[in-house]
C-alpha positions in Angstrom: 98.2 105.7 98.1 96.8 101.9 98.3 97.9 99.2 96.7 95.5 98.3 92.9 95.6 95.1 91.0 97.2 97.3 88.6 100.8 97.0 91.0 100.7 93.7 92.4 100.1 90.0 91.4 98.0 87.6 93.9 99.1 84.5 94.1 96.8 81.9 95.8 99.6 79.2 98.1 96.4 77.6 100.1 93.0 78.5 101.9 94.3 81.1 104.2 97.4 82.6 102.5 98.8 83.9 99.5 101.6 85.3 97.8 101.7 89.3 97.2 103.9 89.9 94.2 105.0 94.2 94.9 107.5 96.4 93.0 108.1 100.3 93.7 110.3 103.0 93.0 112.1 102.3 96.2 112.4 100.3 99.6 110.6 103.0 101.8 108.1 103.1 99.1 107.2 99.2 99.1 107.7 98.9 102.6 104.5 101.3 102.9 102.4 99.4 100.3 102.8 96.5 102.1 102.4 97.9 105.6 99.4 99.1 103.9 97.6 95.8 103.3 95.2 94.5 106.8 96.9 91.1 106.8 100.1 89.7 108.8 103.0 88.7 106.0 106.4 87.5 106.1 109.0 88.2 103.4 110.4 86.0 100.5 112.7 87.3 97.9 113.1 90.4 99.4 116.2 92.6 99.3 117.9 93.6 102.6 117.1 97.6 101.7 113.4 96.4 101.8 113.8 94.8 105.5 116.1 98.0 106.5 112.9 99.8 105.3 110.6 98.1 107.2 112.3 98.4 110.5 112.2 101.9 110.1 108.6 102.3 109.2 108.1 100.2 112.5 110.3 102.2 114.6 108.6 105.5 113.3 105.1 104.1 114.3 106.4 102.4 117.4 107.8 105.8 118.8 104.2 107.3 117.6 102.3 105.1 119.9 104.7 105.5 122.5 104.1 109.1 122.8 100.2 108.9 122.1 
């Protein structure tokens, strides 16, 4: 699953960065979509279920790497 126009709105701030505009069905889920995107982001107007959700996915791929 990848992220389309379709799901998010781009929001030009300045030359190098933006503002990614994401809704899903549930923290995990966005926390993917995001994760999903090549770029380095930080959060705004995010829920604390969607941070909770992202240190998860980074644990999970954390402990991956550490075993690899």
């Amino acid at each position: 699953m990848g992220i389309s126009l379709a799901e998010a709105l781009i929001e030009p701030v300045d030359d190098d960065s933006c503002l990614l505009h994401l809704g899903a069905d549930n923290p995990r889920d966005l926390a993917w979509m995001i994760t999903s995107v090549d770029a380095d982001f930080s959060l705004t107007n995010a829920p604390p279920e969607l941070a909770d959700a992202l240190r998860a996915h980074a644990a999970r791929c954390l402990n991956a790497v550490r075993k690899a």
